[in-house]
N, C-alpha and C positions, 0 to 999 in steps of 0.2 A: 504494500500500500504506500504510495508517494506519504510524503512528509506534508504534516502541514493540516492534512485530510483527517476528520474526526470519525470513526469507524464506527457501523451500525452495532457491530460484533467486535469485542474485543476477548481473547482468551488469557487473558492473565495468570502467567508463571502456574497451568493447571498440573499437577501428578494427580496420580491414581493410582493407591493402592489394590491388591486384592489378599489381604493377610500379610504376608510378609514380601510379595513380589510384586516390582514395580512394572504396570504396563506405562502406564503414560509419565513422562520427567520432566517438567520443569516448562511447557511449552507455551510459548508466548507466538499468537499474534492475532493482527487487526483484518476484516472483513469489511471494505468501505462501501457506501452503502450506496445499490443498483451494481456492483460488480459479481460479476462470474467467478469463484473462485475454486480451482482444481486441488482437491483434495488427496494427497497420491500418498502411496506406498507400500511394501511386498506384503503378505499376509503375513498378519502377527505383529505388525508394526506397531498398533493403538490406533487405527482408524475409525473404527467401530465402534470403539471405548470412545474417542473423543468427541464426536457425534453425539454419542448417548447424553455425555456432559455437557455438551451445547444444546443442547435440546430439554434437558432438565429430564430426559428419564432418568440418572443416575448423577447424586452429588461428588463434586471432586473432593479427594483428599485434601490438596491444598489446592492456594491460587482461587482463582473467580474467575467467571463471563460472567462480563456485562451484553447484553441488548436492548440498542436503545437508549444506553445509561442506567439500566435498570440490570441489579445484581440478581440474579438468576434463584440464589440460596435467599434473597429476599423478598423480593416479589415473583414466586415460581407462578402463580396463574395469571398475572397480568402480562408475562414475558412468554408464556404457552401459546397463550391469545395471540402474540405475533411471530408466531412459529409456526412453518407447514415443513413436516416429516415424514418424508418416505425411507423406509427402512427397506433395505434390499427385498427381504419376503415381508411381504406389506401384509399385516393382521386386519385379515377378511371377514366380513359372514358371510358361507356361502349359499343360506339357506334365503338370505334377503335377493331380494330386486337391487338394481345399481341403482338406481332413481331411490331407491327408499332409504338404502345404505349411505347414499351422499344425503340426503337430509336429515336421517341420524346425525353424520358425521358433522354436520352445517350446526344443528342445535347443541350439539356439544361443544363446538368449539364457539358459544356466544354468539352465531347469527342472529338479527334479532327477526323476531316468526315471520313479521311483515316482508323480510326480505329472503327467506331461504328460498321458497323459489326460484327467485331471479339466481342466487348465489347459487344453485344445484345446475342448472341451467348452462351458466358460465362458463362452470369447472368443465360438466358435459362436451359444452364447442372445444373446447380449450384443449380438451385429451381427447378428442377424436373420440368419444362414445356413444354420440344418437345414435347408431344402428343397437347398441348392445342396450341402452337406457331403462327398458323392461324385461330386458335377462336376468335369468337367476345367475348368481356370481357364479356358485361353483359349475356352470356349465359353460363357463367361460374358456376361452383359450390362458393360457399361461400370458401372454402378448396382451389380453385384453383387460387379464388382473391386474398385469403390473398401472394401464392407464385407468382402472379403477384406485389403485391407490397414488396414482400423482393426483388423479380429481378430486379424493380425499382431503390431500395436502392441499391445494390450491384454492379449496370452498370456502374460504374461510379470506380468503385477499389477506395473507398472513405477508409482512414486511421482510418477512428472512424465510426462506425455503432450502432446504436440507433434504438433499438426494443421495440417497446411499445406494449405487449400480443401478441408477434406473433404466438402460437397456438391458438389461439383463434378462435373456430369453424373449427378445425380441429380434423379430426377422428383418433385414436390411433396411425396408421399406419403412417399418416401427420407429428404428434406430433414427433412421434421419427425421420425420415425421417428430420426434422427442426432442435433437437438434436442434432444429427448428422453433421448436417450442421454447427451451431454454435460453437460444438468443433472440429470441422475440419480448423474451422476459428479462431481459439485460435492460439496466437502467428505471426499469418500474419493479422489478424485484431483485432482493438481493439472492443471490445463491451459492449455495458452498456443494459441490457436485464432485462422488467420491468415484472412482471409476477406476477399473483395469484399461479401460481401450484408452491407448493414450494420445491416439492421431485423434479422438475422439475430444480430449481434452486440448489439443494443439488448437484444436478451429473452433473448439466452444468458451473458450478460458480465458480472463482477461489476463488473470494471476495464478501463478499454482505454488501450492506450500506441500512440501516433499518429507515424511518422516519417514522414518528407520529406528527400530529397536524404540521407543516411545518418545523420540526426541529429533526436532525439527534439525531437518539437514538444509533445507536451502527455501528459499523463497522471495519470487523474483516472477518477469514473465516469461513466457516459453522461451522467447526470444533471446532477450536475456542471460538466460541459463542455457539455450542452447550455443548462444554463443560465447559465455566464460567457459564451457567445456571445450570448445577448440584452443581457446587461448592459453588451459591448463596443461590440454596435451604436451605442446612444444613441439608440434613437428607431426607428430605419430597421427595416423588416422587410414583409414580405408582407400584402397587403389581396385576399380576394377577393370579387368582385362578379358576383351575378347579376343577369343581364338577359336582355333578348328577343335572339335568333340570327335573323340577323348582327347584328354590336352595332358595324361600323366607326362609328359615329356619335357610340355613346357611350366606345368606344377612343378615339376621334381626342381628345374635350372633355377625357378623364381625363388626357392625355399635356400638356396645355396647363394642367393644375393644376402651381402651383410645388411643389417636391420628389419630383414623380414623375419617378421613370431609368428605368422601363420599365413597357409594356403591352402580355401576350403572351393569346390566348385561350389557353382549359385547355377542361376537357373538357364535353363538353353533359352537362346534366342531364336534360333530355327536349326532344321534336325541336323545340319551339320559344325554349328559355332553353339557355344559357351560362355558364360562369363565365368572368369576366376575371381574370386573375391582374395584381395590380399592384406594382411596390416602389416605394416611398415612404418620403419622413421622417416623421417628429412622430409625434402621437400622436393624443387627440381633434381637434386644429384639422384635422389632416389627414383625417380620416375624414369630417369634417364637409364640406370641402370636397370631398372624392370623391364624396358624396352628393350635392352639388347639382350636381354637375356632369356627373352621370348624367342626374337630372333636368332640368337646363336643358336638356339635347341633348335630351329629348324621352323616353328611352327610360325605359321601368319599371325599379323598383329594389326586385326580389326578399329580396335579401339582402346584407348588407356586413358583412362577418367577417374577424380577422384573423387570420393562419395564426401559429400557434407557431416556434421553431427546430425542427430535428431536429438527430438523429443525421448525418445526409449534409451537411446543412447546415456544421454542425461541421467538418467531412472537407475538406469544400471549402475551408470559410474558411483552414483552415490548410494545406493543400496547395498552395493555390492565389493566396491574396494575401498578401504578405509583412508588412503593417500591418497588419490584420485581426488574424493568427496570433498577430503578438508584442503585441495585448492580450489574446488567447483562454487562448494557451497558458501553461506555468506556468514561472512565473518561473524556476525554477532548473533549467528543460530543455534548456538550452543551445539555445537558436532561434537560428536561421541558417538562409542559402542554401544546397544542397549545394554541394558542390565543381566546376567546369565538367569534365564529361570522367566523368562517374559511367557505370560498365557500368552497361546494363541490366538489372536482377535479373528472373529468372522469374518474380515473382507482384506 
């Protein structure tokens, strides 16, 4: 979140216990308010855990969210009321109508009677559910509960919206359709959206905050972070090369060039050319010597290109290798190992 900006959602220094083992440590940060915000990291991180706590189903050990300005452990139903929660398997009745289910869910969360209609109505356009409106849930597609429970979340015109996988089990069409809907919702709601697909979070996210082991590694924009991880490399990064299929020949020459770590094929181009995917250091010296050492082995040389960072990229380095992260991520994240002995969080 830029400086300056007073945040809808702030997570203040939260842990979380569970008896003696710590999921979530020490995690600080701000949610400004109409942004998209990507919630990322491997399972068992404390993603789930931390949700729960911004959401008031479960109080933190230490630390406070505020929403709104309002302390969550103090006023827990006035900061309810401006909360819409989808929980990856969103808790259904499947014996109710969707129509009747969302006007439950309208009167419970404080609609007032004059207006659940219209509010049930809304949610309905909004998740793409008129066709299913007088369906029994549970004869629903998996696809059509999960847009039962974002209509749930949404009935209510809640100020902060919290998505835990919400394509999840939903077919292409769903997934974008949901997209769509969350940057349609950019700027008139805020949203914290927790997700595995991360090209998903690339084109939906304005910001994404990154844990590991219960303790924030980086947070920044995609952008952003995917470009401090070029700059952290120094050099190293992905080269790929087209050639004739099977290419062991010219695999074998490029693994025998100095600063190449590895040489995997990738995918055929057409039934007689390849791409090698190679990592390697340097820069031009290295691509210079990849090329002749295509060449010398005999085989043609299509193409030699280097691949950019991504997004997953990013994901990995800091998930996944401890020296990489703490030049990736951002200085004042508090980077660290999690603690040994972390439950496994659900997502």
């Amino acid at each position: 979140m830029e400086p300056g900006h007073r945040p809808l959602v702030l997570v203040d220094r939260v842990s979380k216990r569970y008896g003696r083992t710590l999921a979530v440590a020490e995690l600080s940060f701000g949610v400004a308010r109409g942004e998209v915000l990507g919630f990322l990291g491997p399972n068992g991180a404390g993603k789930t855990t931390t949700m729960r706590v911004i959401t008031g189903f479960m109080p933190p050990t230490e630390g406070r969210v505020l929403v709104g300005g309002l302390d969550i452990a103090e006023a827990p139903l006035e900061v309810r009321r401006r909360i819409g929660y989808l929980p990856e398997n969103p808790p259904l009745y499947p014996e109710m109508e969707v129509s009747a289910f969302l006007e439950f869910a309208a009167r419970l969360r404080g609609v007032p009677r004059s207006r659940v209609r219209e509010a049930v109505a809304g949610a309905i356009e909004r998740s793409a559910l008129g066709e299913a409106r007088d369906r029994i849930i549970g004869k629903l597609s998996r696809g059509y509960r999960q847009r039962v429970g974002l209509a749930q979340a949404l009935v209510h015109e809640p100020d902060l919206l919290v998505l835990d996988e919400p394509t999840a089990g939903l077919d292409p069409k769903q997934i974008h359709e949901t997209r769509e809907l969350i940057r349609a919702l950019a700027g008139e709601r805020t949203v914290v959206l927790s997700t595995h697909i991360l090209p998903e979070v690339a084109v939906t996210c304005d910001r994404v905050v990154i844990i590991a082991g219960g303790r924030l590694r980086a947070e920044d924009t995609p952008e952003r972070l995917v470009a401090r991880l070029g700059a952290a490399r120094r050099g190293r990064g992905t080269w790929e090369i087209e050639t004739t299929a099977p290419a062991d020949t010219a695999a074998a020459a490029l693994r025998a060039v100095p600063g190449v770590a590895a040489v995997e094929a990738g995918a055929e181009t057409t039934e007689r050319t390849l791409v090698l995917q190679v990592e390697a250091t340097g820069d031009r010296e290295v691509a210079t010597d990849l090329a002749r050492a295509v060449l010398g082995a005999g085989a043609p040389l299509y193409a030699l290109r280097r691949s950019g960072a991504s997004l997953e990229d990013v994901f990995l380095a800091l998930t996944t290798e401890e020296t990489e992260a703490d030049e990736v991520g951002d200085a004042d994240s508090g980077n660290g190992a999690g603690p040994p002995g972390a439950p496994e969080d659900d997502s």
